[in-house]
C-alpha positions as CSV (number, residue, x, y, z in Angstrom):
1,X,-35.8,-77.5,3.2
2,X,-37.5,-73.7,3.0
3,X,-35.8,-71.1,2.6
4,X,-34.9,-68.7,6.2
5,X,-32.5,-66.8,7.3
6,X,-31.5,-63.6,9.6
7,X,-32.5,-60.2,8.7
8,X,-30.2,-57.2,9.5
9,X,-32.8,-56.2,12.8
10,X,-32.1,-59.9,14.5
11,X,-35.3,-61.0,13.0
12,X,-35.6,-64.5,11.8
13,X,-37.7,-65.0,8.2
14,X,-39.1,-68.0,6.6
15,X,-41.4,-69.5,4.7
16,X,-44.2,-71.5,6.2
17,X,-47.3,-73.4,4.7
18,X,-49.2,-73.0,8.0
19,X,-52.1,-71.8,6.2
20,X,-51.7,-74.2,3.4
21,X,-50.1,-72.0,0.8
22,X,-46.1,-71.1,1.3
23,X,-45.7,-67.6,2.7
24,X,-43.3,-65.5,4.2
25,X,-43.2,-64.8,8.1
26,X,-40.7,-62.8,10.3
27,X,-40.3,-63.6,14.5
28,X,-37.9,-62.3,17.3
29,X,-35.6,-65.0,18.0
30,X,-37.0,-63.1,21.6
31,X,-40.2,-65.5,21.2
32,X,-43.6,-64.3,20.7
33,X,-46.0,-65.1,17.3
34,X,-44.4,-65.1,13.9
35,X,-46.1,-62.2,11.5
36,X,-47.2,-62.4,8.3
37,X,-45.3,-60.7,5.6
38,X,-47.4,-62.0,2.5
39,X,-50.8,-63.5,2.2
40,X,-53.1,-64.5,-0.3
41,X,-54.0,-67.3,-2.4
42,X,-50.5,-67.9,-4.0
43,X,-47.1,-69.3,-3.2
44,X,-44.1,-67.5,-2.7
45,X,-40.8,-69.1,-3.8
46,X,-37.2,-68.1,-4.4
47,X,-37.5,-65.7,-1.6
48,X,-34.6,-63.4,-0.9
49,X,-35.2,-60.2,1.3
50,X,-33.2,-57.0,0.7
51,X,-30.4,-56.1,2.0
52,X,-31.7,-53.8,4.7
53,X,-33.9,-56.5,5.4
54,X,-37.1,-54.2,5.0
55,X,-38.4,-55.9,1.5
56,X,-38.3,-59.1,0.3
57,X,-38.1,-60.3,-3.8
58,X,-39.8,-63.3,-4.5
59,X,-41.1,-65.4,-7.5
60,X,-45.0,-66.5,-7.0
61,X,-46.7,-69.2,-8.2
62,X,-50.2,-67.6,-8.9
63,X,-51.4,-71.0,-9.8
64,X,-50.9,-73.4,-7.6
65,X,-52.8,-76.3,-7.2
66,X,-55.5,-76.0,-4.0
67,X,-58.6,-76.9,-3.9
């Protein structure tokens, strides 16, 4: 299961592989498009966000395996 939760705004965050690597999005529980918080060509894991909700701590894995 990936990580998610509820942030302190009503936002929902998760991780998603939608683009093929593991990144963390935010969406209203409202509706609409999920955003991007991080991006690259990297993994996020062990995500926690602050406690305001307005920065997330993570671990990356700077090598994963894609081709």
């Amino acid at each position: 299961m990936d990580p998610a939760g509820w942030l302190p705004d009503e936002r929902l965050w998760f991780v998603s592989e939608r683009t093929g690597w593991a990144h963390v999005y935010t969406a209203s529980p409202t509706g609409g498009d999920a955003r991007a918080v991080t991006s690259g060509r990297w993994e996020v894991r062990d995500v926690q966000p602050s406690r305001d909700g307005r920065t997330f701590f993570d671990s990356l894995n700077l090598y994963a395996d894609h081709a």
